[in-house]
C-alpha positions in Angstrom: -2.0 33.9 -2.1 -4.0 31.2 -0.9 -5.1 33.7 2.4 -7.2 35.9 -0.4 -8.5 32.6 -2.4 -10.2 31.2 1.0 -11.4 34.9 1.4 -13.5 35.2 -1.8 -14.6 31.0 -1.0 -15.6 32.4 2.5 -17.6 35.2 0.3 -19.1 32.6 -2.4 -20.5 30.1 0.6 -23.8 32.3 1.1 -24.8 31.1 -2.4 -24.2 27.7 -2.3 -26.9 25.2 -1.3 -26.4 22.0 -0.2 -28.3 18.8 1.0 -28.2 17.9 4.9 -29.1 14.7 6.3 -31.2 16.4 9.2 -32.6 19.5 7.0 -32.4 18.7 3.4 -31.8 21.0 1.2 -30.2 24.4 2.8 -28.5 27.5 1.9 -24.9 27.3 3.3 -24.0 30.3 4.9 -23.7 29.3 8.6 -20.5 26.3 8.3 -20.0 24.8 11.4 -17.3 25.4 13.5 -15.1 22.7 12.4 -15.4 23.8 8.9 -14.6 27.3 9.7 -11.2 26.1 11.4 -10.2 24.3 8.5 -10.9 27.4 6.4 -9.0 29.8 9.2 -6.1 27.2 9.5 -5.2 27.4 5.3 -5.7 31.1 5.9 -3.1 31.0 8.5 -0.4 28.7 6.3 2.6 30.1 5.4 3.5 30.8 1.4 5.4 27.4 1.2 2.2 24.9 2.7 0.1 23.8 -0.1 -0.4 20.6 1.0 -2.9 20.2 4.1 -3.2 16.8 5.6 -7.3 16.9 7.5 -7.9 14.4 10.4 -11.6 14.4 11.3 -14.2 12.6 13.5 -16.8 11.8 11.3 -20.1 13.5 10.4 -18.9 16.7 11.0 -19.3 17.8 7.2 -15.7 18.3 6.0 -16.0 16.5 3.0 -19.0 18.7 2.0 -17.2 21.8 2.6 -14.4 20.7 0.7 -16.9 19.5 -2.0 -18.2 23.1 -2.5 -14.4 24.6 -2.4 -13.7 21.7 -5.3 -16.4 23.5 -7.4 -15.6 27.2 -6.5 -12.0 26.3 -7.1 -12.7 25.6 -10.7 -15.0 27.7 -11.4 -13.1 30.9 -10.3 -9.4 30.4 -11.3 -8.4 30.0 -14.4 -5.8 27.1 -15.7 -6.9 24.3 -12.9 -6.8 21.0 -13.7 -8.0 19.5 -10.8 -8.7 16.0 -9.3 -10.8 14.8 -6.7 -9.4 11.2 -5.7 -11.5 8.3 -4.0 -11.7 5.1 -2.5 -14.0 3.4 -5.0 -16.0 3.6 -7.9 -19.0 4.3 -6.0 -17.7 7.3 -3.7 -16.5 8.8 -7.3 -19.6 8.5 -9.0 -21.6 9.8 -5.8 -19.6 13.4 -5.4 -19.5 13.4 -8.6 -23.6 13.9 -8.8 -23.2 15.7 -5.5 -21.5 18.4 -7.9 -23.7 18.5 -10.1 -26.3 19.1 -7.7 -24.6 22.1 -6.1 -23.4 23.6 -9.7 -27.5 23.4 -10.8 -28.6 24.7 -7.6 -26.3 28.3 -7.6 -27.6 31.7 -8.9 -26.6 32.0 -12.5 -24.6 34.8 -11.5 -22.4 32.9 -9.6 -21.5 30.1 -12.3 -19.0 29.7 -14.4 -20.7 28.2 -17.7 -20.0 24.2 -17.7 -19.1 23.3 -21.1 -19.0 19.3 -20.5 -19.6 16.7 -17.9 -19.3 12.8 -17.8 -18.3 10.7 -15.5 -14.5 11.2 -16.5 -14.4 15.1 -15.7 -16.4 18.6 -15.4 -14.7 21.0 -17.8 -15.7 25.2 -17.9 -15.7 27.9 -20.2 -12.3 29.6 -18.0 -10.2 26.3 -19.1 -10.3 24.8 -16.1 -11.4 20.7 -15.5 -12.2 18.3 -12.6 -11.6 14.8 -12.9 -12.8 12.2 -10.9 -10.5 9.2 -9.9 -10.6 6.5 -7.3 -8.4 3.2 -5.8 -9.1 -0.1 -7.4 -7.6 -3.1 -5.7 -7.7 -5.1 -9.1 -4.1 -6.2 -10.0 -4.2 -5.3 -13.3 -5.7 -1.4 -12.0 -3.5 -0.5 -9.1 -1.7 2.2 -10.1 -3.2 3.5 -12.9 -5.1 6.3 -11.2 -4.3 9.8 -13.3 -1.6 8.1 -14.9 -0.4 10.2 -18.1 -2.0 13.6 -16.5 -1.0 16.2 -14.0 -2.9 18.5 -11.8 -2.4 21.3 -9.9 -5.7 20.9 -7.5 -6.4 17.6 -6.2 -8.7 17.0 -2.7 -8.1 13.3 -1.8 -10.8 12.1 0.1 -11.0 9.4 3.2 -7.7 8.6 3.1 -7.3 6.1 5.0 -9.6 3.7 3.3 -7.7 3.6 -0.1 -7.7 0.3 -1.5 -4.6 0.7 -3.5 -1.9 2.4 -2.6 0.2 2.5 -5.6 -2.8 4.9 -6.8 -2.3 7.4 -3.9 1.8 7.1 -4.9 1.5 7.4 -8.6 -0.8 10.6 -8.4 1.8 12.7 -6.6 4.5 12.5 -9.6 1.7 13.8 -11.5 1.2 17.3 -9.3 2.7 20.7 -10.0 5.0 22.1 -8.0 5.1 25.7 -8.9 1.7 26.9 -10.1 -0.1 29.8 -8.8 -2.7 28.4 -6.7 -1.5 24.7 -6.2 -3.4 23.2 -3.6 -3.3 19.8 -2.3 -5.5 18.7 0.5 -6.0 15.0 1.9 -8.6 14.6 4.3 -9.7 11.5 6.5 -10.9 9.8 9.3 -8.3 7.4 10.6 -7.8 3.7 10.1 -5.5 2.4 12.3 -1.8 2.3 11.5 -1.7 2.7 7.9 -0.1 4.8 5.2 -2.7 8.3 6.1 -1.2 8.2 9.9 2.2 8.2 8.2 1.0 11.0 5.7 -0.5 12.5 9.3 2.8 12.7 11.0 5.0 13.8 7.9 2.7 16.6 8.0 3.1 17.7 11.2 6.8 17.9 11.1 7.4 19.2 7.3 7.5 23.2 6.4 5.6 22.8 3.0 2.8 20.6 4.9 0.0 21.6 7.5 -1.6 19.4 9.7 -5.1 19.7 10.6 -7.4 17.7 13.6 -11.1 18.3 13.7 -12.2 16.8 16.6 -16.1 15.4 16.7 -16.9 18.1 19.6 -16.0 20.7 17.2 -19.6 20.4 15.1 -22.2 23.0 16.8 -24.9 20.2 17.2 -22.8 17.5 19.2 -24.2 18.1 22.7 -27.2 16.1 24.6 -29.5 18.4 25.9 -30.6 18.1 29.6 -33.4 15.8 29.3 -34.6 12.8 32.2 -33.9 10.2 29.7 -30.7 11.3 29.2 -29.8 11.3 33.3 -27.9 8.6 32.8 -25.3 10.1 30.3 -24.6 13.0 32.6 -22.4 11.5 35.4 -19.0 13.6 36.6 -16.4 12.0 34.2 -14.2 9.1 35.1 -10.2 9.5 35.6 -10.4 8.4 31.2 -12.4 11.9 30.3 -10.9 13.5 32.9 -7.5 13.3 30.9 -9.3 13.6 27.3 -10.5 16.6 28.8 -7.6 18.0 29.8 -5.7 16.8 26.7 -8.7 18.8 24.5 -7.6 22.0 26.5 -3.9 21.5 26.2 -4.2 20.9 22.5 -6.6 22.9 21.0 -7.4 25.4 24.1 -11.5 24.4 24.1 -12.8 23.7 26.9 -15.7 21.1 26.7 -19.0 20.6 28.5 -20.6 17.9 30.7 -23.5 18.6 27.3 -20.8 17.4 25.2 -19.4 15.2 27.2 -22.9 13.5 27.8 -23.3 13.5 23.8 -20.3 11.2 23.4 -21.4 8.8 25.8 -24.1 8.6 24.0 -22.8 7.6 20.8 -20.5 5.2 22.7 -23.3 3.5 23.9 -26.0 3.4 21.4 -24.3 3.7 18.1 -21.3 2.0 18.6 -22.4 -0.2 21.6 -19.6 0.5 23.8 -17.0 -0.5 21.5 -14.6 2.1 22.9 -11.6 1.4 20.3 -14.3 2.0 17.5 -15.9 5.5 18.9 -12.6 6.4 19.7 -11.2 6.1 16.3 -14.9 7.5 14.8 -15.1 10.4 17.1 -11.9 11.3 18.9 -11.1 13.8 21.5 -7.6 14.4 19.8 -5.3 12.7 16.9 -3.7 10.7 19.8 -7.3 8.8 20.5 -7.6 8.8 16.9 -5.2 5.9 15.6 -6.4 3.1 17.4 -4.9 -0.3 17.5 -6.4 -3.9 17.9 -4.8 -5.9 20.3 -3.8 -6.2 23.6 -2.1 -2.8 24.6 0.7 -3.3 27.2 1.7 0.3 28.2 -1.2 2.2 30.2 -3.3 4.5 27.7 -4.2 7.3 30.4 -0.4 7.5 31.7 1.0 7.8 28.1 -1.6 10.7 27.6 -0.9 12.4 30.8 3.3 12.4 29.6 1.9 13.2 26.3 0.6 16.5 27.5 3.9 17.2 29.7 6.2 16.3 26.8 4.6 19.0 24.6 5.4 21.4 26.7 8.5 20.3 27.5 11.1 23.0 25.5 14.0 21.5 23.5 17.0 21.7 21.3 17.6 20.0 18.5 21.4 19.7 17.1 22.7 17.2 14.2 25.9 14.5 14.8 28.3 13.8 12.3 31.3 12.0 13.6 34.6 11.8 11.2 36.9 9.3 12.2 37.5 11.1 15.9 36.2 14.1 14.9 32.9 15.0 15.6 30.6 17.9 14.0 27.8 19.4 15.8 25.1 21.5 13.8 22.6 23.0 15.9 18.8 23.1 14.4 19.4 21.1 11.8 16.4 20.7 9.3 16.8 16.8 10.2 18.0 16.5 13.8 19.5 13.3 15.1 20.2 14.9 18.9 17.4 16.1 21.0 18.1 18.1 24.2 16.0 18.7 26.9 18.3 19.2 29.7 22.2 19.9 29.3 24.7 18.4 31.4 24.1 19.7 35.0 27.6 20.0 37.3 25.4 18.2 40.0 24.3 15.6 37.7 24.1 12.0 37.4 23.2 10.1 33.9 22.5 6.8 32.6 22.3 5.9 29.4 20.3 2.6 27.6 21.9 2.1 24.1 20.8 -0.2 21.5 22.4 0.1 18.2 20.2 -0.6 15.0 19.0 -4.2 14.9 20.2 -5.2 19.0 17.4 -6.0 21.0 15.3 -6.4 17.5 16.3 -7.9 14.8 14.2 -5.6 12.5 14.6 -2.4 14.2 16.1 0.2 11.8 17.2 3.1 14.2 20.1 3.4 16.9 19.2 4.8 19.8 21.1 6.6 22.6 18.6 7.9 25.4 20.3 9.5 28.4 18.3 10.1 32.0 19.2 12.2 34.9 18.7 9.8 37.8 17.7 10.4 41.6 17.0 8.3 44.6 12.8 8.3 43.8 12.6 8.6 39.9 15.1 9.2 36.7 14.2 12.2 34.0 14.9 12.2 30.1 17.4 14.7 29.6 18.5 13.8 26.3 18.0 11.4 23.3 19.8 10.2 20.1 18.5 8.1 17.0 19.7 7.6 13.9 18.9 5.1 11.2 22.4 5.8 9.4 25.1 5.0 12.1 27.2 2.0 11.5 28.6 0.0 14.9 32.1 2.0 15.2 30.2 5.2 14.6 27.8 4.7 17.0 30.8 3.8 19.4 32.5 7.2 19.6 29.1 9.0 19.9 27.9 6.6 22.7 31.2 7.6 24.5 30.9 11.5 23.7 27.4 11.6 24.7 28.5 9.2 28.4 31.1 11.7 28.5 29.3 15.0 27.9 26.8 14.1 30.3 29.6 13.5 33.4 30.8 9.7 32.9 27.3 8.5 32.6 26.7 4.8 33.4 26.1 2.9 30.5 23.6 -0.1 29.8 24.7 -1.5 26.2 22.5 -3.6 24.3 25.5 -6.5 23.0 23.2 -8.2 20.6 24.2 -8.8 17.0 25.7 -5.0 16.4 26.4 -4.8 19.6 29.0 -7.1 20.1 31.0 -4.8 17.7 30.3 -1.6 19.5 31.5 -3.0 22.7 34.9 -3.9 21.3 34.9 -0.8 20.0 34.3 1.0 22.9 37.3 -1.3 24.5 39.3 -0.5 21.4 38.6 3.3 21.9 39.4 3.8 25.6 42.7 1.4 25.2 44.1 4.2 22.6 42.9 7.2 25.0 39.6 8.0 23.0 40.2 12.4 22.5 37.3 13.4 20.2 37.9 16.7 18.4 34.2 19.0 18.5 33.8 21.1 16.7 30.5 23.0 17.0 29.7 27.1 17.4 29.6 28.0 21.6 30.4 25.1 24.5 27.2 24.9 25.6 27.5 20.8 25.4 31.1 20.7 25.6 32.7 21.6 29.0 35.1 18.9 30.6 34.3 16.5 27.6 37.4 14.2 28.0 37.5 14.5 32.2 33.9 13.3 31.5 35.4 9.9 29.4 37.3 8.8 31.9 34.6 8.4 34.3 32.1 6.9 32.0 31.0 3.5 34.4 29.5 0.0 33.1 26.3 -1.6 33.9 26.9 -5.3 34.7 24.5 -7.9 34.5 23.4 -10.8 37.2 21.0 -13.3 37.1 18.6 -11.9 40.1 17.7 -15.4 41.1 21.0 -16.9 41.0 22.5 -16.9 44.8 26.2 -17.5 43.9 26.3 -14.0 41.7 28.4 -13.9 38.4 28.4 -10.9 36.4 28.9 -9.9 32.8 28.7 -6.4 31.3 26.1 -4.8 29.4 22.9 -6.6 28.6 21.8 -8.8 26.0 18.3 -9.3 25.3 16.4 -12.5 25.3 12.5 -13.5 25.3 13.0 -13.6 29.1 14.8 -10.4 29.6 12.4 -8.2 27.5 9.8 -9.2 29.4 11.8 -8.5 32.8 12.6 -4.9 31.6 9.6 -4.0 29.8 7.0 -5.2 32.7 9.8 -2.9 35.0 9.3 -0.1 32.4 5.1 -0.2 32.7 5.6 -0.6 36.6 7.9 2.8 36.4 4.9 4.5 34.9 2.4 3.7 37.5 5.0 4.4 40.3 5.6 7.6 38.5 9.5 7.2 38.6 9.7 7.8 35.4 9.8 10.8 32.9 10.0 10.4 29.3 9.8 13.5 27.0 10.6 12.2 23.3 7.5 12.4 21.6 8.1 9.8 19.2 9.2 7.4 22.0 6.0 7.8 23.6 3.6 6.9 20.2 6.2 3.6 20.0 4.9 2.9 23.8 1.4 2.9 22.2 2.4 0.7 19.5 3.7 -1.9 22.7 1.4 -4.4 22.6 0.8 -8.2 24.8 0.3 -11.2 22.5 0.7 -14.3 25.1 4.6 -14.1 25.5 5.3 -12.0 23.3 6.2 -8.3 24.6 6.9 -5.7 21.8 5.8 -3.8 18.7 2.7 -4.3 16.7 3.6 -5.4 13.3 4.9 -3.1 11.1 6.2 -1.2 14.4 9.2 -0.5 16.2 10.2 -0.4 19.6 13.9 1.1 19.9 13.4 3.5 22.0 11.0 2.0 24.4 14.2 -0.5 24.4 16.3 2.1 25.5 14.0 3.8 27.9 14.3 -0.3 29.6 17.4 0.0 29.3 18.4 3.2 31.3 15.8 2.1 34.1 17.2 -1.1 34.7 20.7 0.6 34.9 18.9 3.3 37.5 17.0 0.4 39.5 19.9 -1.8 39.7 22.7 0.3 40.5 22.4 4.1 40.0 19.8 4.3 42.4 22.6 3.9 44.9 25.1 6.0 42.5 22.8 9.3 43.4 24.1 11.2 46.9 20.8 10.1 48.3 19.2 13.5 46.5 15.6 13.3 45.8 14.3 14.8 42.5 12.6 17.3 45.3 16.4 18.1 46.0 16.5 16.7 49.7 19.7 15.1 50.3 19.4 11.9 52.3 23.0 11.1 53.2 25.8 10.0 51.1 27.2 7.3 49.4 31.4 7.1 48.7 31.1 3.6 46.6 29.3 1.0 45.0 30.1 -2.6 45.1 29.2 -5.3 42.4 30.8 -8.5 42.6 34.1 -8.6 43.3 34.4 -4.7 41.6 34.5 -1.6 43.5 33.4 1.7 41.7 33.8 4.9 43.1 31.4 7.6 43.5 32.2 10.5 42.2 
C-alpha cells in the first residue's frame, strides 16, 4: 500500500518547485541522495510499519522533502486529516507559508482545488485537511496540542527540540490505527539524551516502526573540492575517522572519500570552530556519533565504536525466562527476550558471572542483570547475558544458579547490596535443600548436565588488596571506593583489549559512563547495570579465574596446568 503511494509521490516530484538556499527557486526533480533513501526505505517497509522514526544531519533537505509529501499527501488521497506538528509558533507559521508557496507554484493540473486556508489548517475539495500545531512550554498550553481531533497523517518535525512533551504524548491517542494510508513520520536531528533518542531506539527494535539515519555525507554537494586553500583539510585521517570510516561502511555499506572527508573538517573547523561534540551531533557519521553527551566521558569513545561494529555482527539467540517456584520455562524468540545468547555452554569451558540484582550496586537501577563470560588466561568473552526489570530477589536466585549451572559451575561475583543480601541467603537456602530445577523448554540445546553443573557452581571472595594480613568475605559489595576500583579496571580491560562485550545495549550504557570528580557512573537519567556487571565478571576473571583457566589462551595454546586454587585458608578444586 504505502510501496505504490511513494511511487506516484516519486512521479508527482518533477512538478513541484521549491526554494533553495544556494539556487532559489528550482524545479525538484533531481532529490538528493539522502532524500531518495528515505523514499526507498518506506518503499521497503513491511505492511505493518507506518510509523518511521528519521535521524538526520542537518541541511541535507529532509524536512523539505517531507514538506512536499505533506502537500501531495492531501491533495491525492481522499479522507486525510493530517497534521504537521512543530516546535514553536514560529516553525508552524513558517511551513505553513512554505506550503502555500509550493501549492501556488504547481501546474494547475497537478492541484487539488484548496477550498480554505488560515493559519489553523489547509482544507481541499477531496475532503482532506492539514492542520498545523506546535509545543508550547506555557503551563497552562502543554498538552493541548490536537486535543479533541484525530489524524490519520501527521509528519512531526525536529523532534528533539519539542518544548513540551505532554504535546508530543497527547497527539498519539489522537491517531488512527487502522486507516488505509496511515502514516506517521517523526523526523529530527538529535539532542542529546532526550525523549526523540528513546523514540529512536524503540524504533529500531519494534515490528510496526522503521528506523531511518541520514547521515550528512549522504547530500550530493558535501565534499571540498581539491583546491590549494583547502590543503590543509586533506590530511590521511587520524585513528578517530579511521573508525567513523569504517563504522560508515559497516553500517550503511558507503564508502567515503578523502573529498568528503576533507568537507567535514571543514565544517568542524570553520562553522562550528572545532567543537567536536557539536559537529558531531549536527553532522554525524552514524546515529552512534549522533547523541552526544556533555560531560566528562569515562569509557574510550573509539574502543566502544570499534566493539560496536564487532557486536553487530556478532549472531545471537534470544530466549525468554520464566521461573515457577523451581520450575523454570524457557521460550525461545520471544517477542520480548530477557536471555541473550551468543555462545552456549562449551564442554571445554570456563564462565564467570557478575550479578547485580535491581537496585545493588545503584540505588536507582531498575534492571537485574546476569552477564556470563567465557574466561582465558589473556582475555574473557561475553557469551551470554540476562536483564530483567521484573525479577524479585528469590527469583532472580534460582535463575542466577541455573544460568552458573548451565554454563559448567560458573564462578560467581554477587553484588550483596540492598537486594542482594536476600539473594545470597537465598542462594544458601537453595543449595542446603539440593536446588533441582525442572526445565522445561523444546530441544536441550541449553540444558545438558544442568544439575552436575550446580554442584560445581564456585564463589568469588573479596580481600582488601592493600591489607597484608588477608581476610575474606564472599561476593562483593559496592562502595564509592570499589566502583571506582572496578570501573577504572573495566576501561583499562578495553585498552588492554582483554575484554569482549557483545550486548549492544550494554555498550550505549558504557557511553552514558561518565567522570564528574569522584563520582564514576551514569549520566543522569542513565543506568549503569550492566556496565556493573561487566566489572563484576572481570574482577572475578582478574582476581581468580585467571588462574581457574588450564593456562589456555583465547588463541587455544595451552600453557600448563593448574589442579587448584587457594584463597585464604580455602582450597577450590579445578575442575
Amino acid at each position: 500500500m504505502l510501496e505504490k503511494v511513494v511511487k506516484n509521490f516519486l512521479a508527482f516530484l518533477p512538478y513541484v518547485k521549491i526554494r533553495s538556499k544556494d539556487k532559489g527557486i528550482i524545479k525538484f526533480d533531481k532529490p538528493y541522495w539522502g532524500q531518495k533513501l528515505i523514499l526507498r526505505e518506506m518503499m521497503r517497509a513491511n505492511s505493518e510499519q507506518r510509523t518511521f522514526a528519521i535521524l538526520k544531519a542537518r541541511q541535507l533537505g529532509i524536512t523539505t522533502l517531507l514538506s512536499v509529501l505533506d502537500l501531495f499527501y492531501v491533495m491525492f488521497l481522499s479522507g486525510v486529516k493530517g497534521a504537521i506538528l512543530f516546535a514553536s509558533y514560529k516553525d508552524a507559521y513558517r511551513i505553513r507559508y512554505d506550503l502555500t508557496t509550493l501549492y501556488d507554484l504547481l501546474p494547475t493540473s497537478r492541484k487539488t482545488l484548496l477550498t480554505s486556508s488560515n493559519r489553523e489548517a489547509m482544507r481541499f475539495s477531496n475532503t482532506s485537511e492539514l492542520y498545523f500545531l506546535y509545543t508550547s512550554n506555557r503551563a497552562g498550553s502543554k498538552g493541548m496540542a490536537g486535543r479533541g481531533n484525530s489524524f490519520n497523517y501527521l509528519h512531526a518535525s525536529e523532534v528533539a527540540y519539542f518544548k513540551s512533551w505532554e504535546d508530543f504524548d497527547a497527539i498519539q491517542s489522537a491517531l488512527s490505527d487502522s486507516f488505509k494510508y496511515r502514516l506517521y513520520v517523526y523526523e529530527s536531528t538529535a539532542n542529546g539524551y532526550n525523549e526523540f533518542y528513546d523514540l529512536w531506539e524503540t524504533a529500531k527494535k519494534s515490528p510496526v516502526m522503521k528506523a531511518i539515519f541520514i547521515g550528512w555525507w549522504s547530500k550530493d554537494d558535501n565534499y571540498l573540492p581539491h583546491k590549494k586553500e583547502y590543503e590543509e583539510f586533506f590530511r590521511p585521517p587520524d585513528s578517530y575517522e579511521k573508525a567513523w570510516i569504517k563504522k560508515v561502511k559497516a553500517y550503511y555499506d558507503y564508502d567515503l572519500t578523502i573529498e568528503q572527508l576533507a568537507w567535514w573538517r571543514y565544517q568542524l573547523q570553520v562553522k562550528y570552530r572545532n567543537n567536536e561534540i557539536m559537529c558531531l551531533q549536527e553532522l554525524p557519521f552514524t546515529e552512534d556519533e549522533a547523541f552526544q553527551l556533555s560531560g566528562s566521558k569515562f569509557f574510550p569513545a573509539l574502543l566502544l565504536q570499534d566493539m560496536f561494529i564487532r557486536a553487530r555482527e556478532k549472531e545471537y539467540d534470544t530466549y525468554k525466562l520464566y521461573m515457577d517456584g523451581n520450575n523454570l520455562y524457557v521460550v525461545e524468540n520471544e517477542g520480548e527476550p530477557n536471555l541473550w545468547v551468543w555462545e552456549y555452554p562449551q564442554e571445554d569451558g570456563m564462565y564467570v558471572i557478575g550479578a547485580d540484582p535491581t537496585m545493588g550496586a545503584n540505588p536507582d537501577s531498575d534492571n537485574a542483570v546476569i552477564s556470563i563470560f567465557r574466561v582465558y588466561s589473556d582475555k574473557t568473552v561475553q557469551v551470554a547475558e540476562f536483564v530483567d526489570n521484573r525479577v524479585p530477589p528469590q527469583v532472580f536466585a534460582r535463575i542466577l544458579l541455573v544460568l552458573a549451572g548451565l554454563y559448567n559451575g560458573a564462578m560467581i561475583n554477587l553484588e550483596v547490596n540492598g537486594p542482594g543480601k536476600v539473594v545470597l541467603f537465598e542462594l544458601d537456602e537453595l543449595k542446603k535443600k539440593g536446588f533441582n530445577p525442572q526445565v522445561y523448554k523444546s530441544g536441550d540445546k541449553m540444558l545438558a548436565k544442568l544439575h552436575d553443573g550446580i554442584k560445581r557452581i564456585k564463589e568469588y571472595y573479596y580481600a582488601r588488596p592493600d591489607s597484608l594480613s588477608r581476610s575474606y568475605v564472599r561476593h562483593w559489595v559496592t562502595t564509592g571506593e570499589t566502583k571506582a576500583w572496578i570501573m577504572e579496571q573495566l576501561r583499562g580491560a578495553l585498552y588492554d583489549k582483554t575484554i569482549e562485550i557483545y550486548s549492544e545495549e550494554g555498550l550505549r550504557e558504557m557511553q552514558n559512563v561518565i567522570k564528574d570528580g569522584t563520582y564514576i557512573g551514569a549520566d543522569s537519567g542513565f543506568h549503569d547495570d550492566r556496565v556493573i556487571s561487566y566489572a563484576l565478571s572481570y574482577e572475578a576473571w582478574v582476581r581468580y579465574a585467571k588462574r581457574f583457566v588450564k593456562e589456555k589462551a583465547s588463541n587455544g595454546v595451552e600453557k600448563g596446568k593448574v589442579k587448584e586454587i587457594k584463597i585464604g585458608n580455602l582450597t577450590i578444586p579445578i575442575l
